[in-house]
C-alpha positions in Angstrom: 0.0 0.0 0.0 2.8 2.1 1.0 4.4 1.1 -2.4 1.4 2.5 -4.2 1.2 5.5 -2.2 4.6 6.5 -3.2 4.2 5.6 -7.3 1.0 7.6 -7.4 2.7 11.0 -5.5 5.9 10.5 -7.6 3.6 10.2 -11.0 1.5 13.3 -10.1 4.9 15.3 -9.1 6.1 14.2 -12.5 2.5 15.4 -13.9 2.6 18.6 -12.5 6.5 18.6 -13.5 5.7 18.0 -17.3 2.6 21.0 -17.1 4.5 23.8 -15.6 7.3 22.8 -18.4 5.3 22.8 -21.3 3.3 26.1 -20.2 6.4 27.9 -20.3 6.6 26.3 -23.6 3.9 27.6 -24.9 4.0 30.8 -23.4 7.4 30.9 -25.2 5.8 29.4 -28.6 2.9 32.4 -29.0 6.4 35.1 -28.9 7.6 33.4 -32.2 4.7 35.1 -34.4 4.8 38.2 -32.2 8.4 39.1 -32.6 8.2 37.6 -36.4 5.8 40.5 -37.3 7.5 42.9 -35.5 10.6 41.6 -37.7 8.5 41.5 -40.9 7.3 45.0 -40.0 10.8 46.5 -39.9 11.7 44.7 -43.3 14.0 41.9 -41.8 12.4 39.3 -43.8 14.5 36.0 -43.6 15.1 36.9 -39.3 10.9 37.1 -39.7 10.7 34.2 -42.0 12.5 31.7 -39.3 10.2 33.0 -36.3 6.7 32.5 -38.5 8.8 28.9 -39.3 9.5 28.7 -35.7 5.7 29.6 -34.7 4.2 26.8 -37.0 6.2 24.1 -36.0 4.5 24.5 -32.4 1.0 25.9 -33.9 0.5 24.2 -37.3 -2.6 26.1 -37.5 -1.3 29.3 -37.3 -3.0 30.7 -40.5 -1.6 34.3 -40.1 2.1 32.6 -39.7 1.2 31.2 -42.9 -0.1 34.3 -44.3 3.3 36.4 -43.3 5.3 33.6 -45.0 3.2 34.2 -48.0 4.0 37.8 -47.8 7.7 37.5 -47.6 7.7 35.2 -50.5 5.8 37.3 -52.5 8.4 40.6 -51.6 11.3 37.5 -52.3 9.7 36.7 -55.9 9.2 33.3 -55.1 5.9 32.7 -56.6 5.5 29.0 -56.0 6.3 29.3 -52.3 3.7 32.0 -51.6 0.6 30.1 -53.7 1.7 26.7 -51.3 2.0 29.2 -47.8 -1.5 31.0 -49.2 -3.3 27.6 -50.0 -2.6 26.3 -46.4 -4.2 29.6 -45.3 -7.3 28.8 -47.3 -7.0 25.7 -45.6 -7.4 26.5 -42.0 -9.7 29.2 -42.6 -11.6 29.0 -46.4 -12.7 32.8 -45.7 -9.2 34.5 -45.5 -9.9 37.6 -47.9 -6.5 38.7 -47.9 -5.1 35.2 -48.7 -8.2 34.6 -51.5 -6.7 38.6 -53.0 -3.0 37.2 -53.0 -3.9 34.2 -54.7 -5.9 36.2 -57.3 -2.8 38.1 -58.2 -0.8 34.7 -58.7 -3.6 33.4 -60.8 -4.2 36.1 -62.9 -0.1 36.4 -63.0 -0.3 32.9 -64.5 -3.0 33.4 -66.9 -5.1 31.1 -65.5 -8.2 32.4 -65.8 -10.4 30.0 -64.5 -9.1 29.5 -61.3 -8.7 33.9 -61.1 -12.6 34.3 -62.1 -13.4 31.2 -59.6 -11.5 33.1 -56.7 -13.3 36.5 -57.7 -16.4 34.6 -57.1 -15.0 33.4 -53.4 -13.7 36.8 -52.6 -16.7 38.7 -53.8 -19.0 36.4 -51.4 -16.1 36.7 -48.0 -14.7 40.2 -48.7 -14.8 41.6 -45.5 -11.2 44.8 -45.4 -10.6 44.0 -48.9 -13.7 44.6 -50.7 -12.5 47.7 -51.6 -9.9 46.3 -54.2 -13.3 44.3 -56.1 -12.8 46.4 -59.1 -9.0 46.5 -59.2 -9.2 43.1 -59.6 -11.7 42.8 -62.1 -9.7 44.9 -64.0 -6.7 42.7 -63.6 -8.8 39.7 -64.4 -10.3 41.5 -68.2 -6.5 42.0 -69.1 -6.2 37.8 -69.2 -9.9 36.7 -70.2 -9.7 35.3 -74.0 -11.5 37.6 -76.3 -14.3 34.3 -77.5 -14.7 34.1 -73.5 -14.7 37.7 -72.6 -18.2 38.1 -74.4 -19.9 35.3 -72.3 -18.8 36.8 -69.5 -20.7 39.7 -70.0 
């Protein structure tokens, strides 16, 4: 009895061990994406780029660390990086309007049309502080439209 006394008060001091540990963790972890925008705000993209890296390796569902990457691929030119970061935005949270507008851009960048006109449709339905760019990008969007599919757009 003794014996089982003792297992049970050294397994909950482990317990309690193991929970103030990993909440200092964590309280460490949310700091990666706040000091990584800080970063990205003063232009110090790759020192940025590792803490948003840093953030979603202990919160995979960080969509805004996502969303930051995006961004610093996008001022980096790598086109291919930022669609993958902004499609696991859209992802974790379908009704991103910034991430749906970035994407736009890269669609209509590539010429495909069909995906751009499908994401207008998205954007136009979850716009919530982009709305205001709605006819920027249909303007965008006319500039790639083939002129036998431009008429049945209308």
């Amino acid at each position: 009895m003794n014996k089982l006394l003792n297992k049970t008060f050294f397994l909950a001091k482990v317990i309690c061990i193991y929970l103030v540990l990993s909440a200092t963790v964590f309280a460490k972890e949310s700091n990666f994406f706040i000091k990584g925008k800080e970063l990205f705000n003063k232009k110090q993209y790759e020192k940025s780029k590792i803490l948003f890296e840093r953030d979603l390796i202990f919160n995979p569902k960080s969509e805004f660390s996502y969303l930051f990457l995006a961004k610093i691929f996008k001022e980096k030119e790598k086109e291919q990086e930022q669609e993958t970061n902004l499609n696991n935005v859209l992802l974790l949270n379908p009704s991103n309007d910034e991430a749906i507008y970035m994407l736009i851009h890269i669609k209509i960048k590539q010429f495909d049309y069909n995906k751009a006109k499908e994401l207008i449709n998205k954007f136009n339905l979850v716009c919530k502080s982009f709305c205001s760019k709605k006819e920027e990008i249909a303007k965008k969007l006319k500039t790639i439209i083939p002129e036998d599919n431009a008429k049945n757009t209308n």
